[in-house]
C-alpha positions as CSV (number, residue, x, y, z in Angstrom):
1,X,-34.4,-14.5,-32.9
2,X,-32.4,-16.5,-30.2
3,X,-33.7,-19.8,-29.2
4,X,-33.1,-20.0,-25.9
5,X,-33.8,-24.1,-25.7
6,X,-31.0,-24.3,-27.8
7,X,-28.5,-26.7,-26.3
8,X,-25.2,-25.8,-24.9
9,X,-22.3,-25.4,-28.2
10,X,-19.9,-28.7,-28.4
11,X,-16.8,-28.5,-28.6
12,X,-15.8,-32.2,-28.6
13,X,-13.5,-31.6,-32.0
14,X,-12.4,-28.3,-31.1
15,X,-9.3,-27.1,-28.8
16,X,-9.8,-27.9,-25.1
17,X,-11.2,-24.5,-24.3
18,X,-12.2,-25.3,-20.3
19,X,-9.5,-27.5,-19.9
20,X,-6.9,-24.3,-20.6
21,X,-8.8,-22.0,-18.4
22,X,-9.4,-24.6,-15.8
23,X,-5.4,-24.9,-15.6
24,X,-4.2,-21.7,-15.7
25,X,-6.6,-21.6,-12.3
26,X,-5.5,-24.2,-11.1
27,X,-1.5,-23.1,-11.7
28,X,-2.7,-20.0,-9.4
29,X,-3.8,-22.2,-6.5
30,X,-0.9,-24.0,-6.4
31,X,0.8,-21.0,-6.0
32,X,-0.8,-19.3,-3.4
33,X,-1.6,-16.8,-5.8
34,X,-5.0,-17.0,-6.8
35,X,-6.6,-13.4,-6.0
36,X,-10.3,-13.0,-4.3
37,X,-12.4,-10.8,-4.0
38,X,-13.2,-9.6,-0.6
39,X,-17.2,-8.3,-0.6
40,X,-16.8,-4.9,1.2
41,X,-19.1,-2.1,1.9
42,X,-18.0,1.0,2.9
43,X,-20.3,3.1,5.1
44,X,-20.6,6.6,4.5
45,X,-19.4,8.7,7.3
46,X,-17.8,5.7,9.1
47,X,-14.8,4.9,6.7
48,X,-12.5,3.2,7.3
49,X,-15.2,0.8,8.7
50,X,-16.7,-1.5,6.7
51,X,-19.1,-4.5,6.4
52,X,-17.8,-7.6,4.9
53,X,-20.3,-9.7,3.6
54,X,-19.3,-13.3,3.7
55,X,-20.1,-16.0,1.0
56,X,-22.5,-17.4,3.3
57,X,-24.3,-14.3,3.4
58,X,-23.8,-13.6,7.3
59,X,-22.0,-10.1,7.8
60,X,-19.1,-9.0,10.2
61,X,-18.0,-5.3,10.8
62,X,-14.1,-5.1,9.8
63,X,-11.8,-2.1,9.3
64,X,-9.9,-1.3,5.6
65,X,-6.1,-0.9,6.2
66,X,-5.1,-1.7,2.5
67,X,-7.2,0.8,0.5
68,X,-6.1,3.7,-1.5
69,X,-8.7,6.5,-0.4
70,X,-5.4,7.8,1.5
71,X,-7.0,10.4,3.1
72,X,-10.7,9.8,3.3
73,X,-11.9,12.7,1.2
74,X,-14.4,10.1,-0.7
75,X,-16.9,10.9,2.0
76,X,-16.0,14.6,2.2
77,X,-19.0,16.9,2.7
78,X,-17.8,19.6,-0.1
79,X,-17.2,16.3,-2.3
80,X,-20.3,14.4,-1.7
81,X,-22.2,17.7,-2.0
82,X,-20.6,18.9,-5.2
83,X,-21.2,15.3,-6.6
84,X,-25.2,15.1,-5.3
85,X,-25.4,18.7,-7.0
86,X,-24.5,17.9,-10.2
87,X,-26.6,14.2,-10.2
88,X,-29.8,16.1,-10.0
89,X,-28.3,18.9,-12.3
90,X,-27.5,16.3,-15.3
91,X,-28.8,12.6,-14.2
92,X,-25.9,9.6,-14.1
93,X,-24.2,9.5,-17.5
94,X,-22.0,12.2,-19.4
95,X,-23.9,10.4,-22.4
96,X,-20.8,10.5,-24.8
97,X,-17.6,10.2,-25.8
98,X,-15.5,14.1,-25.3
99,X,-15.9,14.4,-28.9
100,X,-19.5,13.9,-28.8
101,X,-21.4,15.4,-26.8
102,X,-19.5,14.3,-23.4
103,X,-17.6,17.5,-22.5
104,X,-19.8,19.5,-19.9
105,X,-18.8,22.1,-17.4
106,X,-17.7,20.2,-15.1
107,X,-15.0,18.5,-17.2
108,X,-13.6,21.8,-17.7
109,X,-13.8,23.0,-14.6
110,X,-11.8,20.1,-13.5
111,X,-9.4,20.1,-16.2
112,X,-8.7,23.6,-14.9
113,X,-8.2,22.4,-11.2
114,X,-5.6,20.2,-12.4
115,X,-3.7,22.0,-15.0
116,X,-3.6,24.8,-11.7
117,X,-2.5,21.9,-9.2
118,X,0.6,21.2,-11.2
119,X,1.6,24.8,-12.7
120,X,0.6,23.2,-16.2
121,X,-0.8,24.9,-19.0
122,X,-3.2,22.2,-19.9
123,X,-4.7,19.1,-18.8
124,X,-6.3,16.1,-20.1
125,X,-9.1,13.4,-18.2
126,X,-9.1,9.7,-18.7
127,X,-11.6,7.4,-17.2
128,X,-8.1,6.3,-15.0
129,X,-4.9,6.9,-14.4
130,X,-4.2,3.8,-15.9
131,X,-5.9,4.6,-19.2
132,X,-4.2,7.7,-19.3
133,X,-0.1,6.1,-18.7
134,X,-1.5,3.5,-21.8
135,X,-3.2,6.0,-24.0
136,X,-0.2,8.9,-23.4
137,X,2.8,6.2,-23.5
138,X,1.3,3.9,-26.4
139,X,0.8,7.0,-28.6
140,X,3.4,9.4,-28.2
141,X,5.6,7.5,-31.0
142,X,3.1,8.2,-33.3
143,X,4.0,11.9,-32.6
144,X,7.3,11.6,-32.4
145,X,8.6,9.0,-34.9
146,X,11.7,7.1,-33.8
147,X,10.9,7.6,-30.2
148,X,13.4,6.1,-27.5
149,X,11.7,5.7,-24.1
150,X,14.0,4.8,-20.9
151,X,11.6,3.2,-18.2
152,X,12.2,2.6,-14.5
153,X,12.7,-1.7,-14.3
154,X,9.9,-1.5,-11.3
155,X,7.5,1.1,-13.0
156,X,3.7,0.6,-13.1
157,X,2.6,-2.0,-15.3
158,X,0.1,1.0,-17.0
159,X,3.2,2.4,-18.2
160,X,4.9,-0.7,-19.3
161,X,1.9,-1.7,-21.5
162,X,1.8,1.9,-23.1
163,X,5.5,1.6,-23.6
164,X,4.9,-2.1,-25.0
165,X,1.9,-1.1,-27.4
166,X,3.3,2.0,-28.9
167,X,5.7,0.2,-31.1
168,X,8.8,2.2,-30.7
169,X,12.5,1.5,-28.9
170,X,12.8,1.2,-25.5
171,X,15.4,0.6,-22.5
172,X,14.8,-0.1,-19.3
173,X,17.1,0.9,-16.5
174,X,17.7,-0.3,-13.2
175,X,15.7,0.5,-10.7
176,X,16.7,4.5,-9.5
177,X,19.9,3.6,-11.0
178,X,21.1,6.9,-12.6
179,X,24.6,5.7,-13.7
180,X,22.9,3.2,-15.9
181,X,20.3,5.7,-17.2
182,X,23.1,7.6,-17.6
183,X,25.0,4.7,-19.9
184,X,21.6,4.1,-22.1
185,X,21.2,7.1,-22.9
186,X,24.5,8.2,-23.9
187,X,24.7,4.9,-26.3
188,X,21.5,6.6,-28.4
189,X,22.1,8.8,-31.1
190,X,22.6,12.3,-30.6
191,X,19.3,14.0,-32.1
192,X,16.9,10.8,-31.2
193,X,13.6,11.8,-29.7
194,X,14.2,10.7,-25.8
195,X,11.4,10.4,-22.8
196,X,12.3,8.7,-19.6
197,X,9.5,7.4,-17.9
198,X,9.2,6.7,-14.1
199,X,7.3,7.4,-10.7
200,X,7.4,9.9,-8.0
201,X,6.6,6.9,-5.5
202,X,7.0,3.3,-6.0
203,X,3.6,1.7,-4.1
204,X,5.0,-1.8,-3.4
205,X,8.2,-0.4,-1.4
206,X,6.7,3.0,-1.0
207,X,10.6,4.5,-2.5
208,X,10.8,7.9,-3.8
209,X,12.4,8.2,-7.5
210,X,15.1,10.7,-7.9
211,X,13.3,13.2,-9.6
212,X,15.9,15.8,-9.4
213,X,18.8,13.7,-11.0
214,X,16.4,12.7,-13.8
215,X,15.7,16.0,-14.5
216,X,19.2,17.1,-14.7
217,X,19.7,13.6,-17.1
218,X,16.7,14.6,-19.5
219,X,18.3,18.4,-20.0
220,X,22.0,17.0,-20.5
221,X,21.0,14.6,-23.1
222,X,17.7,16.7,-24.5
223,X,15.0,14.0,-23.5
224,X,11.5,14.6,-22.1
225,X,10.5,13.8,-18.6
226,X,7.3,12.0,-17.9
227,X,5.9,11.1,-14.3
228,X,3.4,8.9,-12.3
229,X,2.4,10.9,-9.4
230,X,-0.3,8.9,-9.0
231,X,0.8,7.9,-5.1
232,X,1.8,11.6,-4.3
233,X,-1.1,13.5,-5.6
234,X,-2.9,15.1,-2.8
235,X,-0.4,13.7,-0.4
236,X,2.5,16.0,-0.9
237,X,3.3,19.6,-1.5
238,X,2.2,22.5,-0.5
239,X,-1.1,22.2,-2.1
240,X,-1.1,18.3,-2.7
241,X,0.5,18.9,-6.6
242,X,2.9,15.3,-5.3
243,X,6.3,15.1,-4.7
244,X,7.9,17.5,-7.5
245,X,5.6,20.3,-6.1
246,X,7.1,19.1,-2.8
247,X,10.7,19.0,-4.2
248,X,9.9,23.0,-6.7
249,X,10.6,20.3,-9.5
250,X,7.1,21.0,-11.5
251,X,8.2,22.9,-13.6
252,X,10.8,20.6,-15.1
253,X,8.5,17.8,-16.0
254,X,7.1,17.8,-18.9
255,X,4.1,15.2,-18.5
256,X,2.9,14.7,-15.0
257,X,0.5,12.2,-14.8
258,X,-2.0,11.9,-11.9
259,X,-5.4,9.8,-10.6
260,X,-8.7,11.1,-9.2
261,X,-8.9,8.0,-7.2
262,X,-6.2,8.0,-4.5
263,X,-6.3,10.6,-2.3
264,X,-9.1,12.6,-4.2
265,X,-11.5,9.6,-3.2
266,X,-13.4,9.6,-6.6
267,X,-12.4,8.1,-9.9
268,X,-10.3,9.5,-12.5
269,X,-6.8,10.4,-14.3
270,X,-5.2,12.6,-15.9
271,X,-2.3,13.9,-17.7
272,X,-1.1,17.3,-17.2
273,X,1.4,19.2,-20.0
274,X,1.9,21.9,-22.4
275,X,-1.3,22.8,-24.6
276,X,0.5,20.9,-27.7
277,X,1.0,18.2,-25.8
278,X,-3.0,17.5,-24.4
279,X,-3.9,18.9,-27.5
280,X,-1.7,16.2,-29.6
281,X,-2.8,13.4,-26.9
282,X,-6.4,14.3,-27.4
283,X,-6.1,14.1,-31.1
284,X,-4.6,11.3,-31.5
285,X,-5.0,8.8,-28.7
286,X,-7.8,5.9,-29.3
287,X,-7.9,5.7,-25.3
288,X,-9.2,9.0,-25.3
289,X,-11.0,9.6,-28.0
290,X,-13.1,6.4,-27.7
291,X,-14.0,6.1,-24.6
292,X,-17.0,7.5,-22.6
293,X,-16.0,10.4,-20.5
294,X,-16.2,10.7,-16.8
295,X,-19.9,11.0,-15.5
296,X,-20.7,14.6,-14.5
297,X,-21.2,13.9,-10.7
298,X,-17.6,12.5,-10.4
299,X,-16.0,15.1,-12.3
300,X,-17.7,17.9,-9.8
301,X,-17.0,15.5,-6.9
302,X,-13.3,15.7,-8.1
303,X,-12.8,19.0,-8.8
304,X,-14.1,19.6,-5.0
305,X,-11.8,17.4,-4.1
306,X,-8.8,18.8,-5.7
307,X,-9.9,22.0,-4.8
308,X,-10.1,21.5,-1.1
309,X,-7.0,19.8,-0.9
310,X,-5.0,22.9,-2.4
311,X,-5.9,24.8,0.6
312,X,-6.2,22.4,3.2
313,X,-3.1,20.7,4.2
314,X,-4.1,19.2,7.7
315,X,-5.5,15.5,6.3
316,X,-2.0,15.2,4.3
317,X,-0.1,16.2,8.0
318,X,-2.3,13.7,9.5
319,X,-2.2,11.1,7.4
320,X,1.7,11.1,7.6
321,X,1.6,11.1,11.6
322,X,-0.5,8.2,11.2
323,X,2.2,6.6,9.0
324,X,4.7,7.1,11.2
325,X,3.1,5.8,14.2
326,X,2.2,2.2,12.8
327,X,5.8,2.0,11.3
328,X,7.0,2.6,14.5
329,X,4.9,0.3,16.5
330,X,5.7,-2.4,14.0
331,X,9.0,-1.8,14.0
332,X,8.8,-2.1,17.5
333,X,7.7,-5.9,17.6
334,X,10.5,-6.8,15.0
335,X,8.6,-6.7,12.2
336,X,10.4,-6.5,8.4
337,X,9.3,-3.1,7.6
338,X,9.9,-1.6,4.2
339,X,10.8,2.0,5.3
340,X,11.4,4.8,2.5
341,X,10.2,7.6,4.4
342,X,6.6,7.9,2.3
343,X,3.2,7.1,3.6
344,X,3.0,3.6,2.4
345,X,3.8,0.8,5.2
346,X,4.7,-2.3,3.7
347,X,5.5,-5.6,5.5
348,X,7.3,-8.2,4.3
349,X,6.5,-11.7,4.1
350,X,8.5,-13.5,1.3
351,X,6.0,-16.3,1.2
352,X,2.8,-16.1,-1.2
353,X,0.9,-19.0,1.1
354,X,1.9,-17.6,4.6
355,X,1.0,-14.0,3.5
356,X,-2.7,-15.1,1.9
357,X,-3.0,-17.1,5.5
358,X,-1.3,-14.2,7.4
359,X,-4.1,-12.1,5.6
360,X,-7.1,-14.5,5.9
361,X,-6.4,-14.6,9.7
362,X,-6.6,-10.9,10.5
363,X,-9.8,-10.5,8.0
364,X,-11.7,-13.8,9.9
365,X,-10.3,-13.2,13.3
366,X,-9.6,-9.7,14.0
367,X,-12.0,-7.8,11.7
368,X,-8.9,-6.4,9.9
369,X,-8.9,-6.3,6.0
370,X,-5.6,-6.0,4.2
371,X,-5.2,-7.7,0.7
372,X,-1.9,-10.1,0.3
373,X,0.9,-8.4,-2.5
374,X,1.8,-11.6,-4.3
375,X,3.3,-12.0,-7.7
376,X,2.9,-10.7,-10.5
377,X,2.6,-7.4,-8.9
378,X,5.5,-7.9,-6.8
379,X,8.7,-10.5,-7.4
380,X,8.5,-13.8,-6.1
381,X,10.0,-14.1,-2.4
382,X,8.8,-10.3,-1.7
383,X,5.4,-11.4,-1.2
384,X,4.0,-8.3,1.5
385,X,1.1,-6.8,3.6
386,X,0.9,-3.0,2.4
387,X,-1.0,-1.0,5.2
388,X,-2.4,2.3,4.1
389,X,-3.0,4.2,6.8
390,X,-5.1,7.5,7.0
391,X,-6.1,10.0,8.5
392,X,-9.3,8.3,9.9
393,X,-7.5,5.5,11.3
394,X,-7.6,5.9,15.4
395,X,-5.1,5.2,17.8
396,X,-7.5,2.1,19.3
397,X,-7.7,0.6,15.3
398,X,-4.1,0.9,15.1
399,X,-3.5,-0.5,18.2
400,X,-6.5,-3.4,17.7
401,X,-4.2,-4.1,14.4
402,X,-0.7,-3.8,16.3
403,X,-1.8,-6.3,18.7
404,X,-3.4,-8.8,16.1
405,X,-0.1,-8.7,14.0
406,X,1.9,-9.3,17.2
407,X,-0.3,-12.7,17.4
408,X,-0.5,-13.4,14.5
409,X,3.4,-13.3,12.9
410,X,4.8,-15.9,15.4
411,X,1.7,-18.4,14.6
412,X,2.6,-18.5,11.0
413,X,6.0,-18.7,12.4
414,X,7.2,-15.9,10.2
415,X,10.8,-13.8,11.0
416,X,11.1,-10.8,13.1
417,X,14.9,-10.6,12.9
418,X,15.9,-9.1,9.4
419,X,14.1,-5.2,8.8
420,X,13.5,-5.2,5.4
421,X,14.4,-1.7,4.8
């Protein structure tokens, strides 16, 4: 039994255990780096307003311009009533792992929806899309031995870690640089197991990757494909399958991966591929096989949501009018847009201090809430704002954020001259 008057454990001869912690913190603030969380809750019905409770305890009403429920379907009737239907069906927990006793119906059923989505055979769920990149990536040299995977230099860091942990080669080319993917893999052995990795959309710049020219890559020098469509699910294509249903490029991927949690508004990922392929992932991958599946009510709330979105287009055209309206009006003020044509709307600051002040200032003084992009998630000196804007967001918010920005960008004497992109 624990005694809990038992005084705190010294550590007087030991390793200076706070001491390390305390200064890797402390090499954060000096950096303008150190990340916060922002206390938010979203209102059901009312998104993308949201109450921001402050460490003081008082509250102040604010709008969400950085989050990544693109196109508001996480308080969709046919997804809030699919999910409420299956809570009182089968209560709050899937109570297992897949293997035991944590595959229900409603797994299945949204399994199906996604496999469907992207033209696949199969699919397979994670708890996230980033689980699923790290379990697929880390394990597909175990089926495969002597695996060469080619990553993109700016893909997600869920991919680098799986392509990290799985213990096989790797190159990385420059960034949608096909004449260097083109050198690395012609300097690997003919008859070498080959998979280049990379992304549909990059998030940070919101760039498109050229899937096309990949594709024709992978067939001339007999590699897999593998994609992160986790930015273009529901958001491109004629039925929201991302940008290689958009491009009639589906078919020559041969693992797409995708999240739940984007523009589906729930939680979730996937991977979606050839039978052998789930079924070899499934086997073999320790992400998958030991981890607690998806509760019940969020896979039914997902498969409504994927479900809708295949026959409903008008949120996705929305959402990109919306895009294209705050680019322009912030292009209009001289603001250092990063433009790539997607629905991401990134603005550029280049200074990991002014950016978290830039930030502070619209969350304190103008009820607008949009998190800094510092390093590591971007490279030092591209430090940026990344608006999100949806279909919910109305002319008057995007205006009320216009105007604030306006204000704002001369008082922390930032640059209007030099577009970005």
């Amino acid at each position: 039994m624990t005694n809990v008057n038992r005084p705190p454990r010294s550590h007087n001869h030991a390793f200076g255990y706070d001491a390390a912690f305390e200064g890797a913190l402390d090499a954060l603030h000096q950096e303008g780096r150190y990340r916060t969380f922002i206390d938010i809750e979203r209102r059901k019905g009312g998104y993308p307003n949201a109450v921001w409770t402050k460490e003081d305890g008082t509250e102040q009403d604010i709008t969400v311009w950085c989050g990544n429920d693109y196109l508001g379907m996480g308080q969709h009737p046919k997804v809030l009533a699919a999910m409420a239907e299956a809570l009182a069906a089968t209560g709050a927990g899937s109570g297992g792992t897949r293997n035991i006793s944590g595959t229900t119906p409603y797994h299945k059923r949204l399994e199906a929806e996604v496999a469907d989505l992207h033209g696949k055979p199969a699919s397979l769920l994670f708890t996230s899309a980033y689980i699923a990149n790290d379990a697929t990536l880390s394990t597909l040299a175990k089926l495969l031995p002597g695996l060469v995977i080619l990553s993109d230099a700016l893909n997600h860091a869920s991919m680098i870690e799986g392509i990290r942990r799985n213990g096989g080669e790797k190159r990385i080319f420059r960034h949608n640089d096909m004449a260097h993917l083109r050198e690395l893999l012609g300097a690997i052995p003919a008859g070498t197991p080959k998979l280049i990795a990379f992304e549909s959309i990059y998030s940070m710049d919101g760039d498109f990757g050229p899937i096309a020219e990949i594709c024709d890559l992978a067939d001339e020098f007999g590699a897999m494909t593998y994609i992160d469509e986790v930015h273009a699910v529901g958001m491109y294509g004629p039925r929201g399958g991302g940008v290689a249903e958009r491009d009639g490029l589906a078919h020559r991927i041969d693992i797409i991966n995708g999240t739940l949690a984007k523009a589906y508004g729930v939680m979730g990922g996937y991977i979606a591929a050839s039978e052998k392929i789930c079924d070899a992932i499934r086997s073999y991958a320790p992400g998958f096989i030991f981890t607690t599946s998806l509760a019940p009510a969020l896979a039914a709330g997902a498969a409504a949501s994927v479900a809708h979105l295949k026959e409903d287009s008008s949120l996705r055209d929305a959402q990109q009018a919306a895009a294209r309206t705050l680019k322009l009006r912030l292009k209009g003020l001289g603001m250092p847009i990063i433009d790539h044509g997607s629905h991401i709307v990134p603005v550029h600051v280049g200074d990991p201090v002014k950016c978290k002040m830039l930030s502070d200032m619209l969350l304190e003084s103008h009820g607008v809430y949009v998190q800094p992009i510092n390093f590591p998630t971007v490279p030092r000196g591209t430090e940026r704002l990344r608006f999100t804007p949806s279909p919910v967001h109305t002319p008057p918010m995007i205006d009320a954020l216009v105007r604030a920005m306006d204000g704002l960008w001369s008082h922390c004497a930032l640059n209007r001259s030099e577009l970005a992109g």
